[in-house]
PDB file of N, CA, C, O and CB in Angstrom:
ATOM      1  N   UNK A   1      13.136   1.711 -67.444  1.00  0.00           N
ATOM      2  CA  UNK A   1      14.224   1.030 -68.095  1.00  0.00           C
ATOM      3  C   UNK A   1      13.735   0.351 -69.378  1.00  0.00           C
ATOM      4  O   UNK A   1      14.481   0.313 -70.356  1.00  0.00           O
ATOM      5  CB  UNK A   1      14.854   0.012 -67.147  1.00  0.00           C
ATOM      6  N   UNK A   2      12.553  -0.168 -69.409  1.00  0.00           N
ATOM      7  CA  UNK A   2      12.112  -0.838 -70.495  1.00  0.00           C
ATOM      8  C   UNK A   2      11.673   0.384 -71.606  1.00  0.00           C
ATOM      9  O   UNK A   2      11.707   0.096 -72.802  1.00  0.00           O
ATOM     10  CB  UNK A   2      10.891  -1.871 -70.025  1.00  0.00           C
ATOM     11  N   UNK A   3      11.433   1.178 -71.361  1.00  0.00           N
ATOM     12  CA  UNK A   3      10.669   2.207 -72.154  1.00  0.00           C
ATOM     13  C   UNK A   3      12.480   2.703 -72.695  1.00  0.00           C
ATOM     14  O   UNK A   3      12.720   2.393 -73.862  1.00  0.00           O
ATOM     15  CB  UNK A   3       9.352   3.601 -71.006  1.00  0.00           C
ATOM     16  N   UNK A   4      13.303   3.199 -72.155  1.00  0.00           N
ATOM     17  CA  UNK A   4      14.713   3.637 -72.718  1.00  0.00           C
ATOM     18  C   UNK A   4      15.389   2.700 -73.564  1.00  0.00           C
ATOM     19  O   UNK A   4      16.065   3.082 -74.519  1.00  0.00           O
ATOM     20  CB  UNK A   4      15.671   3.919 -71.639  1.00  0.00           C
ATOM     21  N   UNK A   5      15.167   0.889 -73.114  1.00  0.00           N
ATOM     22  CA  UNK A   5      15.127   0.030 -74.565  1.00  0.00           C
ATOM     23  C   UNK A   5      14.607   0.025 -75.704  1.00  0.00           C
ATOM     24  O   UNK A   5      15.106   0.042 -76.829  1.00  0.00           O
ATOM     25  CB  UNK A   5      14.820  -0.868 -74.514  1.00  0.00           C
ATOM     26  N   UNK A   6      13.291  -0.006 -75.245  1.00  0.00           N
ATOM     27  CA  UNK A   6      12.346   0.221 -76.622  1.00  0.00           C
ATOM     28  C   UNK A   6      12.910   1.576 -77.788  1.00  0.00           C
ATOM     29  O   UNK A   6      12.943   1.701 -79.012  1.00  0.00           O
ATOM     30  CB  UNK A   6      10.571   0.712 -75.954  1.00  0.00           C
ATOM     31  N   UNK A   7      13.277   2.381 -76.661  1.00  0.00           N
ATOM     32  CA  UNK A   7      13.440   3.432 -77.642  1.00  0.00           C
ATOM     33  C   UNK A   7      14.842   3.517 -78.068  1.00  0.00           C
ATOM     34  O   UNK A   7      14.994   4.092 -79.146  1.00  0.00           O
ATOM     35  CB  UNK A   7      12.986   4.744 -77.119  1.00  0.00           C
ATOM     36  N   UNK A   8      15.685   3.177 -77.609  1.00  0.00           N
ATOM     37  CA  UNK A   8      17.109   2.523 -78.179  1.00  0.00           C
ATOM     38  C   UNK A   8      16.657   1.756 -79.502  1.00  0.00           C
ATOM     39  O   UNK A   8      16.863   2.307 -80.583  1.00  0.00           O
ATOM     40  CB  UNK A   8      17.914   1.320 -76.980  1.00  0.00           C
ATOM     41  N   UNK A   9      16.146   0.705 -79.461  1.00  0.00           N
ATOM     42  CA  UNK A   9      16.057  -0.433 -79.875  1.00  0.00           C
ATOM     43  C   UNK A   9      15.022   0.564 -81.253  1.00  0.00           C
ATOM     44  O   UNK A   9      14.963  -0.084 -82.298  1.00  0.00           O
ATOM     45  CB  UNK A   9      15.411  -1.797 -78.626  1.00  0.00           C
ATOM     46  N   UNK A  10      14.723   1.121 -81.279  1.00  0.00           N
ATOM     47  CA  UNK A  10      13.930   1.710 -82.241  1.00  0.00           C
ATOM     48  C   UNK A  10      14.618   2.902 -82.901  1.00  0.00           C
ATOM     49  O   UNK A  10      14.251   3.347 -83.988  1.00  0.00           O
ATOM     50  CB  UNK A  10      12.666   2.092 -81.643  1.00  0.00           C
ATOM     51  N   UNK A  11      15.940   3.547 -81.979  1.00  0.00           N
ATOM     52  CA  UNK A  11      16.911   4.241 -82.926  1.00  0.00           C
ATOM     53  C   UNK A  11      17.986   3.612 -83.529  1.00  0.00           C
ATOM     54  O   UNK A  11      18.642   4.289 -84.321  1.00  0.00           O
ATOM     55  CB  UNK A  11      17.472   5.227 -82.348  1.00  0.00           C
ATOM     56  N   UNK A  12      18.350   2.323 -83.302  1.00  0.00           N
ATOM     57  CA  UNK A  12      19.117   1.398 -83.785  1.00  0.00           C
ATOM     58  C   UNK A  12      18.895   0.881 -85.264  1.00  0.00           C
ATOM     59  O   UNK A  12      19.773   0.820 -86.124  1.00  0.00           O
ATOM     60  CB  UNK A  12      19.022   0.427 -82.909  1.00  0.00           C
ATOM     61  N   UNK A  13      17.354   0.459 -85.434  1.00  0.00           N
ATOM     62  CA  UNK A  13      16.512   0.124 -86.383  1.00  0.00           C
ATOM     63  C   UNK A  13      16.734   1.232 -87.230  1.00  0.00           C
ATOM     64  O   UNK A  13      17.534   1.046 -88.146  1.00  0.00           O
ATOM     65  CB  UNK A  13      15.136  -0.128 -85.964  1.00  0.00           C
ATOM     66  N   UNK A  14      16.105   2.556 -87.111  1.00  0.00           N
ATOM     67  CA  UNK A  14      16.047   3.523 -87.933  1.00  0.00           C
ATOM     68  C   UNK A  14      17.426   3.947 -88.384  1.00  0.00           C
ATOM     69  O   UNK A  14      17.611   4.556 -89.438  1.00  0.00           O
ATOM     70  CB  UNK A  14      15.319   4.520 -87.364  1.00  0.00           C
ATOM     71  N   UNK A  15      18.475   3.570 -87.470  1.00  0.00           N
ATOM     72  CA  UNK A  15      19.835   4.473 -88.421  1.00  0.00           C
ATOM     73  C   UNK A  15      19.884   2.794 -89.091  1.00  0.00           C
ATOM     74  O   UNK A  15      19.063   2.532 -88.212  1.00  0.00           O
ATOM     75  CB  UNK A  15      21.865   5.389 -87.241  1.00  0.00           C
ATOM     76  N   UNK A  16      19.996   2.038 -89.500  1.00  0.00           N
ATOM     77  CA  UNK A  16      20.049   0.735 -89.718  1.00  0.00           C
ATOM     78  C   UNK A  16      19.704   0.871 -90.930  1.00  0.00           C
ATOM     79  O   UNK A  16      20.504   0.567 -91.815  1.00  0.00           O
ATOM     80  CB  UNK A  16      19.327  -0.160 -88.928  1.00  0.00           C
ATOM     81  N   UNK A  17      18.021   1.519 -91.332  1.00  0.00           N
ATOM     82  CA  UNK A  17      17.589   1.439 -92.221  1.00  0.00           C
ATOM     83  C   UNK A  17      17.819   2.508 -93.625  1.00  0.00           C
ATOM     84  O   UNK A  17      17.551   2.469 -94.826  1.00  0.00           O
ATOM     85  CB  UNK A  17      16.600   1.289 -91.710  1.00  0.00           C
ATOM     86  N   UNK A  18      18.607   3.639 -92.481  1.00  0.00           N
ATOM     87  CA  UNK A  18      18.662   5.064 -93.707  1.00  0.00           C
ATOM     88  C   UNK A  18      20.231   4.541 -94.144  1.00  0.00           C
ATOM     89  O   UNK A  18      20.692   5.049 -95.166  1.00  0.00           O
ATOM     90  CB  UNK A  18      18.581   7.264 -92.846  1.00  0.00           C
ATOM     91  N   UNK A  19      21.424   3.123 -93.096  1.00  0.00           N
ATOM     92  CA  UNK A  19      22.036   2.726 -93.852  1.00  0.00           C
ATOM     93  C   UNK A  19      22.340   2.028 -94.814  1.00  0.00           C
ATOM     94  O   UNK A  19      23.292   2.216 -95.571  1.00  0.00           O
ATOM     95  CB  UNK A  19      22.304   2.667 -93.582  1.00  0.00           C
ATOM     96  N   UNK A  20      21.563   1.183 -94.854  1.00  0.00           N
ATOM     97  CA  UNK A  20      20.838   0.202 -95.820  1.00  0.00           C
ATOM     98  C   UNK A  20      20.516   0.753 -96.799  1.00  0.00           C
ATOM     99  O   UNK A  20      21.059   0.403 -97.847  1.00  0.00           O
ATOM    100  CB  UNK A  20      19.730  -0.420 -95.423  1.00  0.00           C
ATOM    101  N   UNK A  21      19.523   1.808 -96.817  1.00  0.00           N
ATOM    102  CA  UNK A  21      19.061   3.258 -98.073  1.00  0.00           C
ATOM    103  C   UNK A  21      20.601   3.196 -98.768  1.00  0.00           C
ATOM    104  O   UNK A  21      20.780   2.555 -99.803  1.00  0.00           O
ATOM    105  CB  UNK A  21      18.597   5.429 -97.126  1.00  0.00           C
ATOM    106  N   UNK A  22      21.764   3.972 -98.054  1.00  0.00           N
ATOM    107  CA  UNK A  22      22.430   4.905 -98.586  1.00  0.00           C
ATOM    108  C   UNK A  22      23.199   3.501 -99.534  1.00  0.00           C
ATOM    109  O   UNK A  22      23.253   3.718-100.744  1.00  0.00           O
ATOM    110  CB  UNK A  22      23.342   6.064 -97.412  1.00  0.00           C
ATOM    111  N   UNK A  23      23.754   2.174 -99.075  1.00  0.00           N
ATOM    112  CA  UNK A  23      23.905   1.202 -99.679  1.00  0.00           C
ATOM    113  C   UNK A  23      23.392   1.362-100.686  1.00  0.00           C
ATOM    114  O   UNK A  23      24.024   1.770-101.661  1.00  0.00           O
ATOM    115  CB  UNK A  23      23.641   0.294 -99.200  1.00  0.00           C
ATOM    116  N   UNK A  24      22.024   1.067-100.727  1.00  0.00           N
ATOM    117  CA  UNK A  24      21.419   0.473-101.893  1.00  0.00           C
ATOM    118  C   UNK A  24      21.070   1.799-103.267  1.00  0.00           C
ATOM    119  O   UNK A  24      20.711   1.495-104.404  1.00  0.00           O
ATOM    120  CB  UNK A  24      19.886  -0.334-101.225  1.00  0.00           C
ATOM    121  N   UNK A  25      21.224   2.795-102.925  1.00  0.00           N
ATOM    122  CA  UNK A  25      21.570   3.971-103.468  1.00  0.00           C
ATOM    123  C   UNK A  25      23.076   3.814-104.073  1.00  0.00           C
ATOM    124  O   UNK A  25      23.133   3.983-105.291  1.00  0.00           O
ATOM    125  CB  UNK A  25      21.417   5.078-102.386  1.00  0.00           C
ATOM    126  N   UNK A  26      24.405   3.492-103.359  1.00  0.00           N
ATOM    127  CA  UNK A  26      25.249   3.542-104.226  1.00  0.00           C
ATOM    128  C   UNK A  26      25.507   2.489-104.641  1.00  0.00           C
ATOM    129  O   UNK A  26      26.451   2.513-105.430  1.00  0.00           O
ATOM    130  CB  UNK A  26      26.132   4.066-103.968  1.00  0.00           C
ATOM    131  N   UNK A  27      24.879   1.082-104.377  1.00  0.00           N
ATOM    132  CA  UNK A  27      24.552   0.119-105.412  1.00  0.00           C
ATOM    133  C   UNK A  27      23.796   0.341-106.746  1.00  0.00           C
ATOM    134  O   UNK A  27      24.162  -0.307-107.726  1.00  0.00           O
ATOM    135  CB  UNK A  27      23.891  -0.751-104.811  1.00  0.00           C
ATOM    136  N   UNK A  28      23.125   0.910-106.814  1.00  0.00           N
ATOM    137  CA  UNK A  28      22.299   1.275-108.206  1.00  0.00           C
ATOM    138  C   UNK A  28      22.848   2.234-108.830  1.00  0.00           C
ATOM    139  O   UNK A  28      22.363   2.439-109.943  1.00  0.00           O
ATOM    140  CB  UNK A  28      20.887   1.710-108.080  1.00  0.00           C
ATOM    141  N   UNK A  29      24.076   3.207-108.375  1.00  0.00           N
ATOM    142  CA  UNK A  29      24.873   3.903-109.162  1.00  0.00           C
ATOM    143  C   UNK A  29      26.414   3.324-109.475  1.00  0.00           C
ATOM    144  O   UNK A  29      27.240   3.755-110.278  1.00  0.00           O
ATOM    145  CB  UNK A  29      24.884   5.173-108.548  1.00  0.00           C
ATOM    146  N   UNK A  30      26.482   2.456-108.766  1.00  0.00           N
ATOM    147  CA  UNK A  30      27.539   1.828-109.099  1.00  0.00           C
ATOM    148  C   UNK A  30      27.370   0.769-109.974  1.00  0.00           C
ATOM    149  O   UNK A  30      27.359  -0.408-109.615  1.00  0.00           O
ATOM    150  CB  UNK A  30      28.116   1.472-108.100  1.00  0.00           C
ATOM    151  N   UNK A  31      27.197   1.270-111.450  1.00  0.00           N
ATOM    152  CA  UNK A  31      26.331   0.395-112.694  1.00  0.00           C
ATOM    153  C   UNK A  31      27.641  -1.105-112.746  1.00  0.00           C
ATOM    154  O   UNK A  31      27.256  -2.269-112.859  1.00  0.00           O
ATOM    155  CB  UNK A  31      26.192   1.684-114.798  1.00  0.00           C
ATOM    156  N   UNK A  32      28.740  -0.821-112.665  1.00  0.00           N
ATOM    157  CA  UNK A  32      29.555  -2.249-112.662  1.00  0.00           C
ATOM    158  C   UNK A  32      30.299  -2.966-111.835  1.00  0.00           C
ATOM    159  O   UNK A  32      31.168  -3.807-112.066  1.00  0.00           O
ATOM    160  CB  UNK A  32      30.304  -2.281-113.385  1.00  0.00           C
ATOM    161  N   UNK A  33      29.763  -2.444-110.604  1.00  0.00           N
ATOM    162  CA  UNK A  33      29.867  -3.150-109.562  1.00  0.00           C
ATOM    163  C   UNK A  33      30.944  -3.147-108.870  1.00  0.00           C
ATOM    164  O   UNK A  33      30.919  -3.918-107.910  1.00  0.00           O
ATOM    165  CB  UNK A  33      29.630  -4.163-109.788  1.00  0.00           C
ATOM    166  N   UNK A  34      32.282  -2.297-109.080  1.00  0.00           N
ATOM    167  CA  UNK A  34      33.455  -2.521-109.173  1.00  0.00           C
ATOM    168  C   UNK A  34      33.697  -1.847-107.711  1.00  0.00           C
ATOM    169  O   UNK A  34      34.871  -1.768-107.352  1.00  0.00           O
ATOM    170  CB  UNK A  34      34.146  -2.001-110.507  1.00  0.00           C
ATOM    171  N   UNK A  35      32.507  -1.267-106.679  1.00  0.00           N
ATOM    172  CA  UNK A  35      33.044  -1.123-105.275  1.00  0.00           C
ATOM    173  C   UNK A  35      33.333   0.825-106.016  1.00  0.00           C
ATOM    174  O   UNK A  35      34.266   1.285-105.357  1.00  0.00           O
ATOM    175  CB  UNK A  35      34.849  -2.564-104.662  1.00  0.00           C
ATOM    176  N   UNK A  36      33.046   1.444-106.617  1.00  0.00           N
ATOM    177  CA  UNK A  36      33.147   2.992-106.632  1.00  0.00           C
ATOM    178  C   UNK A  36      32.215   3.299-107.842  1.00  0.00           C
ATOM    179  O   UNK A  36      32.019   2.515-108.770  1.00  0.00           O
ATOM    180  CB  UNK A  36      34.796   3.625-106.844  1.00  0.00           C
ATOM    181  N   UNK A  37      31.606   4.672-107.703  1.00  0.00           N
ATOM    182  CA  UNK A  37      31.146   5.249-108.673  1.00  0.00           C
ATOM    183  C   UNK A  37      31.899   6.082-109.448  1.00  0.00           C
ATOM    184  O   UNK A  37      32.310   7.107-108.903  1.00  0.00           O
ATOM    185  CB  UNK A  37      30.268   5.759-108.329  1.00  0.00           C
ATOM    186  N   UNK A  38      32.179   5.883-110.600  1.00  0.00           N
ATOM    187  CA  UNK A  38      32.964   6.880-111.934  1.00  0.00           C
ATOM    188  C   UNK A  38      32.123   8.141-111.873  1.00  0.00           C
ATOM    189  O   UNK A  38      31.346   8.288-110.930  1.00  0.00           O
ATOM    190  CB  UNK A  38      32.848   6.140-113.788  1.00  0.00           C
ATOM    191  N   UNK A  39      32.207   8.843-112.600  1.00  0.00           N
ATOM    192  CA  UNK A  39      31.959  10.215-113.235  1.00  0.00           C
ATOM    193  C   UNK A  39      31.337  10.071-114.382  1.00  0.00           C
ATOM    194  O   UNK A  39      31.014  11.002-115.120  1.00  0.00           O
ATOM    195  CB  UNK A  39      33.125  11.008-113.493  1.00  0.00           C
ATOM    196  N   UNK A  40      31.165   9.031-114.559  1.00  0.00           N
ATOM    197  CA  UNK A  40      30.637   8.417-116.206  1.00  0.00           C
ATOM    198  C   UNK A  40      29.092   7.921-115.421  1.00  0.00           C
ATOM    199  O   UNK A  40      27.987   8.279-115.830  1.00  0.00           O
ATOM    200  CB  UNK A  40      31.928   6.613-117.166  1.00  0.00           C
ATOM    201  N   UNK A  41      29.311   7.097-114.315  1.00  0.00           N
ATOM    202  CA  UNK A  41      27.969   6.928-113.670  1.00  0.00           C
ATOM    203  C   UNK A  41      27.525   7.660-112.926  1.00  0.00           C
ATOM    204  O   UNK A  41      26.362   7.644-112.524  1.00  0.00           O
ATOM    205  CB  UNK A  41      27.796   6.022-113.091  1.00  0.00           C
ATOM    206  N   UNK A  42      28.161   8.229-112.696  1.00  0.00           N
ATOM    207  CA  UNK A  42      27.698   9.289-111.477  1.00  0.00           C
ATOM    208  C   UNK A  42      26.535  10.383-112.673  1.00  0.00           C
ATOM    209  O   UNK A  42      25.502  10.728-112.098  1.00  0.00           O
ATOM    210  CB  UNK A  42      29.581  10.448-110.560  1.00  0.00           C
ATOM    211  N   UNK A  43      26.632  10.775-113.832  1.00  0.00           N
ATOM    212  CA  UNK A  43      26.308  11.378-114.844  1.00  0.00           C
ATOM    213  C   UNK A  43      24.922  10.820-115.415  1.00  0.00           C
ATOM    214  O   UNK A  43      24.578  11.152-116.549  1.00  0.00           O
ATOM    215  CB  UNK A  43      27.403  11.315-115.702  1.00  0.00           C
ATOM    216  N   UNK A  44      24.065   9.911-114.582  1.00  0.00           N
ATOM    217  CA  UNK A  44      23.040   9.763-114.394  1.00  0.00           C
ATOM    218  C   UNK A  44      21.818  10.088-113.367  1.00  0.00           C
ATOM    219  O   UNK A  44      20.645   9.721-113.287  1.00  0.00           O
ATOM    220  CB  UNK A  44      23.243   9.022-114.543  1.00  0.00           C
ATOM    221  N   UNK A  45      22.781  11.078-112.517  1.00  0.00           N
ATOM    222  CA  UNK A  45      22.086  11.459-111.108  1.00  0.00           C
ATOM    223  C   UNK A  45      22.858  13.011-111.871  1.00  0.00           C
ATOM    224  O   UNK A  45      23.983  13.269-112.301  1.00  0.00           O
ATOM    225  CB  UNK A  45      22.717  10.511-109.096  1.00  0.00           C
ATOM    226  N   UNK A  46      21.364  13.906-111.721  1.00  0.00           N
ATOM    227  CA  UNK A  46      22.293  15.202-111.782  1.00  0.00           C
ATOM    228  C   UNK A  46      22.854  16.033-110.474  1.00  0.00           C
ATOM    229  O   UNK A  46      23.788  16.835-110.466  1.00  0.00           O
ATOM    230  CB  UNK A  46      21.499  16.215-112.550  1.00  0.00           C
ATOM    231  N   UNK A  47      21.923  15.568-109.237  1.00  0.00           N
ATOM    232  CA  UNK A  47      22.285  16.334-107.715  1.00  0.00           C
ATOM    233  C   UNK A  47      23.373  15.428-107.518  1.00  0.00           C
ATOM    234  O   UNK A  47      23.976  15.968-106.591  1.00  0.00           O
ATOM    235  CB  UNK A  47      21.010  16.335-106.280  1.00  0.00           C
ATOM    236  N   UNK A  48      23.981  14.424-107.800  1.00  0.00           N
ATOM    237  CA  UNK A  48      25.712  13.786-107.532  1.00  0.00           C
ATOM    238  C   UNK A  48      26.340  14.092-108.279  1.00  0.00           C
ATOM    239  O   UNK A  48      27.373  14.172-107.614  1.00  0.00           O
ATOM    240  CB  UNK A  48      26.125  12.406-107.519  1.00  0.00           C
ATOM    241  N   UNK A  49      26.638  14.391-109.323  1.00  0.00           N
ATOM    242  CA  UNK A  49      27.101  15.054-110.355  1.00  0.00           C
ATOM    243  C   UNK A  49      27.486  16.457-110.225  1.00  0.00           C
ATOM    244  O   UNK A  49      28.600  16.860-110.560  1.00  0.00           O
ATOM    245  CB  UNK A  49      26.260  14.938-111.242  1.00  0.00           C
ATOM    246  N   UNK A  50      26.297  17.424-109.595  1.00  0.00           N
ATOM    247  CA  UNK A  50      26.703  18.527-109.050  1.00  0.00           C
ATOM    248  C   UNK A  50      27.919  18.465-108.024  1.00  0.00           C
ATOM    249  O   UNK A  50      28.688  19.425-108.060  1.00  0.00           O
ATOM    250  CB  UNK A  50      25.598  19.046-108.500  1.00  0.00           C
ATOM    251  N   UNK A  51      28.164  17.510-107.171  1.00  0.00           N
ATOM    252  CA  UNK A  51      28.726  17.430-106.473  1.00  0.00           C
ATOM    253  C   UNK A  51      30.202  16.752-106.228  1.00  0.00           C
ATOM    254  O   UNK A  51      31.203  16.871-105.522  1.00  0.00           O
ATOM    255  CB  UNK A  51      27.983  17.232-106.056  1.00  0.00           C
ATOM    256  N   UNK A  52      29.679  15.995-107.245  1.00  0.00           N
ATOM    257  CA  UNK A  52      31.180  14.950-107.363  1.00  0.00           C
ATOM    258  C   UNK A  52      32.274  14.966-107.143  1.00  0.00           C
ATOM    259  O   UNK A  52      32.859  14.079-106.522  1.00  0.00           O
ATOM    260  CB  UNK A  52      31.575  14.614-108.229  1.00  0.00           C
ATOM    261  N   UNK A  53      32.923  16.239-107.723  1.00  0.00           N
ATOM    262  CA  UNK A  53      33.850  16.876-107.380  1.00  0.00           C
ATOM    263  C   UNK A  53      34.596  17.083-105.714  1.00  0.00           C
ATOM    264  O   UNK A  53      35.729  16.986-105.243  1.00  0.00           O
ATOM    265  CB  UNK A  53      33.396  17.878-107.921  1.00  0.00           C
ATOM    266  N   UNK A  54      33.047  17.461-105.137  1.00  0.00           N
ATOM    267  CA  UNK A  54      33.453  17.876-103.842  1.00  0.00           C
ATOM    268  C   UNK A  54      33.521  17.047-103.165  1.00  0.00           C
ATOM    269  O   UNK A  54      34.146  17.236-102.122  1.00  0.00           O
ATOM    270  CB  UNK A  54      32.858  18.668-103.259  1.00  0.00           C
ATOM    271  N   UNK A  55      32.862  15.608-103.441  1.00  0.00           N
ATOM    272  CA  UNK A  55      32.825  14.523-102.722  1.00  0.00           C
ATOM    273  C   UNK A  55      33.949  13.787-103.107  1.00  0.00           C
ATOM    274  O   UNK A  55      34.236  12.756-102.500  1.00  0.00           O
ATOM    275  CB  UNK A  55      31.645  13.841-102.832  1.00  0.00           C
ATOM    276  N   UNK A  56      34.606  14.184-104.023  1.00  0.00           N
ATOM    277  CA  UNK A  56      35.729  13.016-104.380  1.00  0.00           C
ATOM    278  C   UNK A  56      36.899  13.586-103.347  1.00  0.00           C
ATOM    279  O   UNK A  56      37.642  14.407-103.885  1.00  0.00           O
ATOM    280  CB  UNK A  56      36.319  12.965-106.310  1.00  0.00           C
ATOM    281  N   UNK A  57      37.111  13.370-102.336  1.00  0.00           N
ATOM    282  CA  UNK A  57      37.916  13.398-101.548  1.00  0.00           C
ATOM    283  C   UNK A  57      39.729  13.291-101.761  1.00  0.00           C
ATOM    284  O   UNK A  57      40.590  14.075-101.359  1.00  0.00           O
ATOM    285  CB  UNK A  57      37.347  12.539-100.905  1.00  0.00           C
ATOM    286  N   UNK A  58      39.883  11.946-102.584  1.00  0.00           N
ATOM    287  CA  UNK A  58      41.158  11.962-102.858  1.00  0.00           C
ATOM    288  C   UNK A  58      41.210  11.895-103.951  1.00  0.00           C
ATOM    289  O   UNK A  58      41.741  10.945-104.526  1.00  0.00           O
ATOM    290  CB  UNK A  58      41.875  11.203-102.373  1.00  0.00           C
ATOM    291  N   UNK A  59      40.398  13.395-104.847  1.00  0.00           N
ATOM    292  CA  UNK A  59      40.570  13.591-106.227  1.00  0.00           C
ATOM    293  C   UNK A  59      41.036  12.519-107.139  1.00  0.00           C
ATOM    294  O   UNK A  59      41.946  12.949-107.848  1.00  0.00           O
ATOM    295  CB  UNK A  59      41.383  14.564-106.356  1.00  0.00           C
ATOM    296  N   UNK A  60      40.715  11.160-107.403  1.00  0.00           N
ATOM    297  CA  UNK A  60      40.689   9.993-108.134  1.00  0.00           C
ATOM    298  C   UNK A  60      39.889   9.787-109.212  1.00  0.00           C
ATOM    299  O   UNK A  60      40.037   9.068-110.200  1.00  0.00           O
ATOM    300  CB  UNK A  60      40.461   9.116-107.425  1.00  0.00           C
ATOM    301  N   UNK A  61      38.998  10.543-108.871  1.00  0.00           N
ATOM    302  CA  UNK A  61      38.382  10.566-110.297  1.00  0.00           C
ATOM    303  C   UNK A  61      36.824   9.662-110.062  1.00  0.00           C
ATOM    304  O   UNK A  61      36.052   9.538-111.012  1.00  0.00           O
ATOM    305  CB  UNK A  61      39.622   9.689-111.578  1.00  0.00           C
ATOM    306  N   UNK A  62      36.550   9.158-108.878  1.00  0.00           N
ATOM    307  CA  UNK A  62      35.524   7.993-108.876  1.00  0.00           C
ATOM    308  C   UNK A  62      35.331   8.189-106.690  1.00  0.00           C
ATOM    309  O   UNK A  62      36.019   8.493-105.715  1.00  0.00           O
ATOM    310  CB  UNK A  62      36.531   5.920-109.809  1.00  0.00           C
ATOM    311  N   UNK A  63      33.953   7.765-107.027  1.00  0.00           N
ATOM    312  CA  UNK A  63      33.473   8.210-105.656  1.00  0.00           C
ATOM    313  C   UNK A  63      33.533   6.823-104.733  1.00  0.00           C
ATOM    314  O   UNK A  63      32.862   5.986-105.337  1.00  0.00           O
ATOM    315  CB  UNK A  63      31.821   8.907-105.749  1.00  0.00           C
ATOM    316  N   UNK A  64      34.151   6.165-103.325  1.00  0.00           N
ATOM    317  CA  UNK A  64      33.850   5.354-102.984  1.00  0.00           C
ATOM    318  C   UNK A  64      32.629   5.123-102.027  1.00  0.00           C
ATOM    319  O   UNK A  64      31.586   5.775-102.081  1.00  0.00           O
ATOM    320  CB  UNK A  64      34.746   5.093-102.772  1.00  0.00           C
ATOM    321  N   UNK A  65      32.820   4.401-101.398  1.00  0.00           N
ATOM    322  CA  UNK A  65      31.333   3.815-100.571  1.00  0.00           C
ATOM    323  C   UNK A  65      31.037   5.428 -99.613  1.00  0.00           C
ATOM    324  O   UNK A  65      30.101   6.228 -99.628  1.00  0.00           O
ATOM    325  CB  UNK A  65      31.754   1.922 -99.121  1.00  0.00           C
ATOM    326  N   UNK A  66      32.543   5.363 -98.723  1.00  0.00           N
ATOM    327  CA  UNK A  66      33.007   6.526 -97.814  1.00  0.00           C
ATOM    328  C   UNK A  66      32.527   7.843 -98.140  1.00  0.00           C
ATOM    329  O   UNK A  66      31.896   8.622 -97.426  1.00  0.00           O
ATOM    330  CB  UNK A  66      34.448   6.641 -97.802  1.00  0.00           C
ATOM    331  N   UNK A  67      33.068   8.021 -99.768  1.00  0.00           N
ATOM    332  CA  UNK A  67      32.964   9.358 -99.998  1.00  0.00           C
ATOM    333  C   UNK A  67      31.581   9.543-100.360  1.00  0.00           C
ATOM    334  O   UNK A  67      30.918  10.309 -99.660  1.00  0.00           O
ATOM    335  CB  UNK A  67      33.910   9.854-100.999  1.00  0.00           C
ATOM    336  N   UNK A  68      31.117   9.050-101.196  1.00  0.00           N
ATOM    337  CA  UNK A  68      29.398   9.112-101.549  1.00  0.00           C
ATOM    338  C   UNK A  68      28.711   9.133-100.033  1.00  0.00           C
ATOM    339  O   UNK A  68      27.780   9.938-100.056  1.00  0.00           O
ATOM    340  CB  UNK A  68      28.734   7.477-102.572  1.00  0.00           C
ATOM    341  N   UNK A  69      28.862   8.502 -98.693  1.00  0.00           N
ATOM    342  CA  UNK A  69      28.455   8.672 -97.722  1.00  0.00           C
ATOM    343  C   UNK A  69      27.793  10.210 -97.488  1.00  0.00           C
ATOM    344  O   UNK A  69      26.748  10.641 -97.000  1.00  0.00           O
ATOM    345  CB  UNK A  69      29.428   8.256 -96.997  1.00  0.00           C
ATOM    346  N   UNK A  70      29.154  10.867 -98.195  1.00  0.00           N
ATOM    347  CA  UNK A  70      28.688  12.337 -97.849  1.00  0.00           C
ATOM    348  C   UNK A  70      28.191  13.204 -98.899  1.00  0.00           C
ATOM    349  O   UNK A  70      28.547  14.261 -99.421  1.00  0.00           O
ATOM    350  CB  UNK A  70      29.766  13.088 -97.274  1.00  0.00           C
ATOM    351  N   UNK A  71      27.005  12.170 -99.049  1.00  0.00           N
ATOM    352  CA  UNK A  71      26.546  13.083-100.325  1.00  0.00           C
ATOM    353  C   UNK A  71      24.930  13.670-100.025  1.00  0.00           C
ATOM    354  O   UNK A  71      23.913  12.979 -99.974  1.00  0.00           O
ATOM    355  CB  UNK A  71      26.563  12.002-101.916  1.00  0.00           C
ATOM    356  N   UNK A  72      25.039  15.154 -99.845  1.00  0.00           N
ATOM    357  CA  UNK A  72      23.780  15.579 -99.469  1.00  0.00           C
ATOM    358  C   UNK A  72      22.559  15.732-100.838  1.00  0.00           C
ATOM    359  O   UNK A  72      22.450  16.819-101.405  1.00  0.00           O
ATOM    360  CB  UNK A  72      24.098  17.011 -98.706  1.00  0.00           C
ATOM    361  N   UNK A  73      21.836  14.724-101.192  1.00  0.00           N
ATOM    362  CA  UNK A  73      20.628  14.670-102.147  1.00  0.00           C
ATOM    363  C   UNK A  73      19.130  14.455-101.714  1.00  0.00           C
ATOM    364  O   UNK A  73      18.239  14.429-102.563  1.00  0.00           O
ATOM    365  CB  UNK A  73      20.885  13.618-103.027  1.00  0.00           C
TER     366      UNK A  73
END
């Protein structure tokens, strides 16, 4: 039982941390802070850029937290 905590407790941590990553990833593309990435910023990453399109979900023109979620780079 203790050994199936530990190892819980150590996959908890790790998805924790690749969420934290993906945060702080669309914090640094989200140059003005405004809660989405434009197409204007996004145009500093060329593998999101490739993609943008496909990730923009409700074709708006700008990627949110959600949609960048699914961004394979």
């Amino acid at each position: 039982m203790k050994n199936l905590a530990i190892a819980l407790s150590a996959a908890v941590m790790t998805l924790a941390s690749v969420g934290a990553q993906a945060n702080s990833d669309f914090d640094k593309l989200d140059m003005n802070g405004d809660g989405y990435i434009s197409m204007e910023e996004a145009k500093a990453h060329d593998g999101l850029m490739a993609q943008f399109n496909e990730l923009d979900a409700d074709q708006d023109g700008q990627l949110s937290q959600a949609e960048f979620d699914n961004y394979q780079g």
